[in-house]
N, C-alpha and C positions, 0 to 999 in steps of 0.2 A: 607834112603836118607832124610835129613832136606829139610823143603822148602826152605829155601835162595837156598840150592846147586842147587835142580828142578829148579826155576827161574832164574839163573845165568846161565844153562845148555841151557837152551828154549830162556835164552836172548842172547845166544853165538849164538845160530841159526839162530836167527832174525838180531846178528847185524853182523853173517857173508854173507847174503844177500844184508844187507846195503851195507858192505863197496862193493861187487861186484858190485854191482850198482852204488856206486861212483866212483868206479876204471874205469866204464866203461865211464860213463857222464866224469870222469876227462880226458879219451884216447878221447872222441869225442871232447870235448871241445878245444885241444891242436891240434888236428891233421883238425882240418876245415878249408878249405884257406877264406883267409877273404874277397873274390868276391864274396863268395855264396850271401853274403846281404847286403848293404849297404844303404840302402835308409834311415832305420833311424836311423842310425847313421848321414848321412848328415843332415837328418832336425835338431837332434837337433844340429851339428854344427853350422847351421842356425842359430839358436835360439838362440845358445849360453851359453845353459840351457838343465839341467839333473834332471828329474823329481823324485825323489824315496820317499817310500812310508815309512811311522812308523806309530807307534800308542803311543802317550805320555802315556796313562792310561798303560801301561806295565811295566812303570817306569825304575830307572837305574840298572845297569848303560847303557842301551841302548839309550832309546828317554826318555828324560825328563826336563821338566819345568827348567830355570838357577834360581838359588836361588835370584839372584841381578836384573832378569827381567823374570818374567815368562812368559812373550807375547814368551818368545825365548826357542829354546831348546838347551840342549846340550846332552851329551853320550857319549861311543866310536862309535857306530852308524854312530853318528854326525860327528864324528871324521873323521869317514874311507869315509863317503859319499863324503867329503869336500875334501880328499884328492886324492880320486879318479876322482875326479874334477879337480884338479889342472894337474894330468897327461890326463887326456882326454883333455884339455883347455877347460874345460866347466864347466859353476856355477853350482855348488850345490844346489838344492832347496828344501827345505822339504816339504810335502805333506801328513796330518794326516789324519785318518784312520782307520777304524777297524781292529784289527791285524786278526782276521780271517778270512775277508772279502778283504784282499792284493790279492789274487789272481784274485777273480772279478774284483779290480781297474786296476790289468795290463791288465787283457784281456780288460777290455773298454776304455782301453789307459787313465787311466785318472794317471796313472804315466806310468816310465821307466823303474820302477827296485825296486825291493823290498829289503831295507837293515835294516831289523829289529830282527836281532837273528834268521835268519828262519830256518830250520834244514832242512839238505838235506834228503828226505826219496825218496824209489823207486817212491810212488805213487802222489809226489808233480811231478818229473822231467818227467812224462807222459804227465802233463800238462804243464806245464811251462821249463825253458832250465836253468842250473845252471849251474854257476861259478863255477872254484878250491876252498875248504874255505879258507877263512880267518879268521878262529876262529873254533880253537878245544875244545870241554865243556866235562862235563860229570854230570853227577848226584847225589846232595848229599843231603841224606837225614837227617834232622834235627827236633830235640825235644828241651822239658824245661832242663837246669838245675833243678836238683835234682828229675827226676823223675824218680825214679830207676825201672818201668815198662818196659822201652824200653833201650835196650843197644845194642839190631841189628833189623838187618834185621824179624829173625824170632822172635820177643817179637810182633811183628806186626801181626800174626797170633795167635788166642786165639782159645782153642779147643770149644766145642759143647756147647753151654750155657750158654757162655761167651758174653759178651756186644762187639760187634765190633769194633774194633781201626778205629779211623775217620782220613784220610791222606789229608789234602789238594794241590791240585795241580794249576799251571795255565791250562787253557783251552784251548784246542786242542795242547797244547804240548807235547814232546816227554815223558815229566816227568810225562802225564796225562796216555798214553799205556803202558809207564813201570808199574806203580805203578797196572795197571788193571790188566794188563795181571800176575805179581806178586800175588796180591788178591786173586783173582778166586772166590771171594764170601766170604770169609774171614774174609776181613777189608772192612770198606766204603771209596770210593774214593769221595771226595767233588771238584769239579773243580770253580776253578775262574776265574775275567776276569785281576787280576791285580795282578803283582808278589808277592807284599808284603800283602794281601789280606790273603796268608795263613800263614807266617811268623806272622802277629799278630793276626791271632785268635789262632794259638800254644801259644802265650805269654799268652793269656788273658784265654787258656783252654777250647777255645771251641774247638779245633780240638788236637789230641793224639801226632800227628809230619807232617812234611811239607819236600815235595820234590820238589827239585828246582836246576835249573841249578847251576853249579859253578860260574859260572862270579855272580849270583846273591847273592848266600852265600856269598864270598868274599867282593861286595861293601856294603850290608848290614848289616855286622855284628858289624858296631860299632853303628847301629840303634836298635838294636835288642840285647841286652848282654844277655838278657834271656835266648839268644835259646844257644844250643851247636849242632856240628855236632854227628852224629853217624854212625861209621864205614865209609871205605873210599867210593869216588865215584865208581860210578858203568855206565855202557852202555855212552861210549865214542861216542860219535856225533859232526856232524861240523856245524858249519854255513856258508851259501852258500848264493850267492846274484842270485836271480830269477828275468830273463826278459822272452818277449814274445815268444813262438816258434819259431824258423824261425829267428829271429832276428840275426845271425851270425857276423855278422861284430861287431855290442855292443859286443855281447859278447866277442868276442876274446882281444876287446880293454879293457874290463872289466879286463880279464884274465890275459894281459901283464902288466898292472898296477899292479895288484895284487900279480904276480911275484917281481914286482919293490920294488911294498912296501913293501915286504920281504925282499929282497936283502938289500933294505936300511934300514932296522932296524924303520921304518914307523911303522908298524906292532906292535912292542915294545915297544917303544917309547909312541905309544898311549896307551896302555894294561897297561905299570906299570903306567901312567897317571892317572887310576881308579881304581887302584891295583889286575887288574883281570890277570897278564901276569903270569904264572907258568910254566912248564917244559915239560908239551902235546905240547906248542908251538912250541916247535922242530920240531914237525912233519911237522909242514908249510915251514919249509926250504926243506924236503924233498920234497913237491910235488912241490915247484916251480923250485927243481934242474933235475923235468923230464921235463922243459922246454926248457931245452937246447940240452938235446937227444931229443925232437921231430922239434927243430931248429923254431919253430914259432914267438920263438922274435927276437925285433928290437931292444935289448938292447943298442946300437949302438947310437939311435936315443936319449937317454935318459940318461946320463951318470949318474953313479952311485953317485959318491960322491956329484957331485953337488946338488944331491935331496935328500941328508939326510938333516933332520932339529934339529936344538938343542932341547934337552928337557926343556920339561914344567915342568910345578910345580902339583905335584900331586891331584888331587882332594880330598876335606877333607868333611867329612860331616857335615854338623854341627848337634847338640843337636839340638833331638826336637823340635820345637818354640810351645809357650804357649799362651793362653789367649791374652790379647790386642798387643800381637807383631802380630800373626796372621791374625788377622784385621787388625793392619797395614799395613802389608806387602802384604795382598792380595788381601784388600777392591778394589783396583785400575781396578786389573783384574780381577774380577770380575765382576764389573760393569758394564765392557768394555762387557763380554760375555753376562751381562742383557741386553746390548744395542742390541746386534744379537737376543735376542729372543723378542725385541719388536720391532725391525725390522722385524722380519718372521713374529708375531700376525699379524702384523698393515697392512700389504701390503698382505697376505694371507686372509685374515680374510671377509673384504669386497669384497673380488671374491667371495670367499663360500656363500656369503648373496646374491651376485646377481645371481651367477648361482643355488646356492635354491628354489629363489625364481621364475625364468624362469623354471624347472623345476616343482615347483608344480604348476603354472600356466597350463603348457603344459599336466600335466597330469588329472586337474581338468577341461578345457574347451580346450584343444585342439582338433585335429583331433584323431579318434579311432586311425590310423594308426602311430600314435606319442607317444600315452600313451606305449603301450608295450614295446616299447625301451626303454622309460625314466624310469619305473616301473625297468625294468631290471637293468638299472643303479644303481639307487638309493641300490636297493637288494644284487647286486656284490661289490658294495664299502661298506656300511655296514656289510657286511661277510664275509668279507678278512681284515685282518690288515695292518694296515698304513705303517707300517713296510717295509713288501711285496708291496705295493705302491709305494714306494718309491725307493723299488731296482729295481721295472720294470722301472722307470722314469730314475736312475741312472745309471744302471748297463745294462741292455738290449734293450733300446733306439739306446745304440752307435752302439751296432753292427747291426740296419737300418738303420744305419748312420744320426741316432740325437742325436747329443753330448750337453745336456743341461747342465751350468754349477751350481755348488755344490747349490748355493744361490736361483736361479730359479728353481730346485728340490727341494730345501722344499718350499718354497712358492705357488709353483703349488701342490705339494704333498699334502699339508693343505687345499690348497683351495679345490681341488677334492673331497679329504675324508671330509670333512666337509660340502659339499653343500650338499651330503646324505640327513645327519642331519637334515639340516637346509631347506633341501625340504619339511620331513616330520612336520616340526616346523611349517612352511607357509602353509601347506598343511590343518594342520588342525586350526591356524588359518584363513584362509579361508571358511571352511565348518562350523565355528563356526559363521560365516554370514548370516543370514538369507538368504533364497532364495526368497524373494519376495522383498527383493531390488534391485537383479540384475531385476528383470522381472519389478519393479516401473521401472526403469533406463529405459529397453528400450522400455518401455510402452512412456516414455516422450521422444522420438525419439533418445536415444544417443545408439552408437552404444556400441556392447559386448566390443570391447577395451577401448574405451572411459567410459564407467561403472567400468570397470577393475579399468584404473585407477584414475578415480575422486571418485570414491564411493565405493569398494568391497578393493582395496590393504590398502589406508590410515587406514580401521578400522582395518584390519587384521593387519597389522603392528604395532599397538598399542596395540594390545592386545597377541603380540608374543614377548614383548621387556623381559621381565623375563625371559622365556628360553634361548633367543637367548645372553642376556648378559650370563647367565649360560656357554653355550658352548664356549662365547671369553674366559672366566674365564679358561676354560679347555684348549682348544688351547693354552694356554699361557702356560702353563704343559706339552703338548702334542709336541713342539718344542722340546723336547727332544730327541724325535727320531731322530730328523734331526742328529745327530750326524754320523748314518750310512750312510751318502754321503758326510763325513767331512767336516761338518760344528761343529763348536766350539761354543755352547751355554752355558747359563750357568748351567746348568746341568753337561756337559762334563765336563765343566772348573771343577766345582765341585769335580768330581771323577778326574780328572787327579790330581790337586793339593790336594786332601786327601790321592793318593795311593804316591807320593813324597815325602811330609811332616809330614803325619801321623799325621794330626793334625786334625781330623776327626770332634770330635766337633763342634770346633769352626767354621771350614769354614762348617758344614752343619749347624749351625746356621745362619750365616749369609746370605747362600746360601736361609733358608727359610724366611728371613727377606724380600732380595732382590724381590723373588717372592710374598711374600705378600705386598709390597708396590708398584708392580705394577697391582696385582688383588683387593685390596680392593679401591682403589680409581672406579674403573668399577664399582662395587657394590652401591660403594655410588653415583656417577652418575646415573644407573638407577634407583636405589629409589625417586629420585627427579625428573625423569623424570616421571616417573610412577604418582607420587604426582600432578608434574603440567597437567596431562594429566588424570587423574581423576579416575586412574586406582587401586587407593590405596585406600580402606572404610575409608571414614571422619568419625572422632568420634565426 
């Protein structure tokens, strides 16, 4: 038995639990009356707004940057969210994200529904409730031209001695468990965070071949002539739109759109729009014609013909942009995202110095029964990452019911993790004070606060301005993070318009331009502060 046949045999196994699993979420989804729930569906009738979740850095043709404005996105993603909007009467609203961290933003409700390519698996629909799909994919795996190494499946396994075939995949996707469970130790599986991520490092050679959904081969391949497919798709999967558990009422209102937009050629319409529509899509006529044997729609409500829409003009890619078009084109935006991370420096920043310096205060002259907690403080935020910080602020806050939003999560996240620092910065600028000037001080009647602060902080503080510009310098860096509670800085911006454009150079040039012209002007303010403040050796 060759290995393809063993893995095709164990992927038959695997994806005939899948479909069970879907057959069954598709019979619960269809047959739920739709009293079970409806509260929010009312609010956001209310609201008048449908929250759902992407992640642009996944690029197309799902969620990604419009070439003529990149503040916007577009997709078929984009597409189907929009028009599932129009049959609910409710706007469409995009809401960015980390695509592996979609399930954390529904459960803290910080969307409604997650419509980003997500694959229906058994172990997603335990947690979260999925729609019928609306997008059948499958898997296909791609190499260089003319590299007569690989021509299947098994050229990907090398016997004993052999250098191992390096397979790039996106991360946490279904194309990442194929490709492993295939391997077995084999090949090296490389996971990324961005579709085309492995698509050009097969071009440039540093990866053997690249597996990746259909719809992405298909819009990518006039970006990529390099690559060629090899051998057909394999492990047929859907994509399914995931809201909260319990939600029933969305859902089903989800579900009957979703029928519609099949019926009415919506479905197609949008698909050959990005050139990803091919002949799996049949299949989606099937399951919206067990709609009508389980009698749940209101097709009635909804006429058919009057909600077809004329087609569009197909989506074209353009040729790579180069050198100074790339700067122009996206110096704008850019800039726009350096303004969000001097935004987050400039109003985080100055929390972190005052709650620093209250803290080393507290633990240098306060009460015994003060210092222990604040010690602990300081110890727990510097040995845990910012990261983790910041998902307990965004992600686990709401469910005690404090819903803080994206912008006040990083600016509070920074200022926390960073007063750490900046306790121990004060802390020892402070003990680098003599102690026989606090004891002059109250020798001459003024009391321990009033010493603090007329005589003990002003010198400590002059002599901590180097460090403490050091770690604005960092912080300004360290806004990065913030991207995991969908905030768009310019770091993200960065990676979302490099994995788009491919135009990697240039906007990571420009990207470290941006950032050095807002950290070296800090530098050169505190040297001249340092200068007039006497803190600098006169020569």
């Amino acid at each position: 038995m060759t290995y393809i046949g063993y893995a095709e045999m164990e992927e038959e196994k695997r994806m005939r639990g899948r479909y069970r699993g879907l057959a069954a979420c598709i019979l619960t989804v269809l047959m739920v009356p739709a009293a079970a729930s409806g509260d929010v569906l009312s609010e956001m009738r209310k609201s008048g707004r449908m929250l759902w979740g992407g992640d642009q850095e996944g690029g197309g043709p799902y969620v990604y940057p419009k070439e003529d404005n990149p503040a916007q996105v577009t997709g078929f993603d984009v597409d189907v969210a929009n028009r599932l909007g129009e049959y609910l009467k409710l706007k469409a609203e995009f809401t960015q994200g980390q695509w592996e961290t979609m399930p954390d933003m529904l459960r803290a409700r910080k969307v409604d529904a997650i419509i980003n390519g997500y694959e229906f698996t058994p172990e997603r629909a335990e947690l979260m409730d999925a729609t019928i799909p609306y997008y059948v994919f499958a898997l296909q795996l791609m190499g260089r031209k003319g590299d007569a190494r690989i021509n299947s499946w098994a050229d990907l396994k090398k016997g004993a001695g052999a250098a191992p075939m390096k397979i790039g995949v996106l991360s946490g996707s279904a194309a990442e468990s194929y490709a492993r469970a295939f391997c077995g130790g084999l090949c090296e599986v490389l996971s990324y965070a961005g579709t085309t991520d492995g698509m050009r490092e097969v071009e440039t050679g540093k990866l053997d071949a690249t597996l990746q959904d259909t719809p992405v081969t298909s819009f990518y391949a006039p970006r990529f002539p390099a690559l060629r497919r090899i051998g057909e798709p394999v492990a047929r999967g859907y994509y399914v739109i995931y809201v909260r558990k319990g939600e029933t009422a969305f859902l089903q209102a989800l579900n009957e759109a979703i029928v519609l937009m099949v019926r009415n050629g919506d479905f197609e319409r949008i698909y050959r729009k990005y050139g990803i529509w091919n002949a799996q899509q049949a299949e989606l006529a099937d399951i919206a014609g067990k709609g009508r044997f389980y009698g749940y729609l209101k097709a009635a409500d909804v006429p058919v013909e009057k909600n077809r829409l004329p087609a569009e003009a197909a989506v074209r890619l353009e040729t790579r942009k180069r050198g100074w078009q790339v700067v122009r084109d996206y110096s704008v935006i850019l800039l726009q995202s350096a303004g969000m991370t001097v935004l987050l420096s400039c109003l985080s920043f100055p929390l972190a110095i005052l709650l620093g310096l209250m803290i080393a205060l507290g633990r240098l002259y306060g009460h015994a029964w003060l210092r222990l907690p604040l010690t602990g403080y300081v110890e727990f935020l510097r040995g845990t990452p910012l990261m983790l910080q910041l998902y307990f602020i965004f992600f686990f806050l709401p469910e005690l019911g404090m819903a803080i939003p994206p912008i006040w999560t990083g600016i509070l996240g920074l200022a926390i993790n960073y007063s750490a620092y900046e306790s121990e910065i004060y802390r020892a600028g402070l003990q680098a004070i003599p102690k026989g000037q606090m004891e002059a001080a109250l020798a001459l009647g003024m009391s321990k606060t009033q010493a603090l602060r007329r005589i003990i902080v002003p010198q400590a503080v002059r002599i901590v301005i180097p460090p403490v510009v050091n770690d604005f310098i960092a912080l300004f860096k360290d806004t990065s993070v913030c991207s995991v509670v969908t905030i768009v800085e310019l770091t993200k911006r960065f990676s979302v318009l490099s994995l788009s454009t491919q135009a990697t150079v240039e906007l990571m040039g420009l990207t470290a331009l941006l950032y050095l012209m807002m950290s070296y002007p800090m530098s050169v303010a505190a040297r001249h502060i340092e200068n007039r403040l006497g803190l600098e050796p006169q020569s």
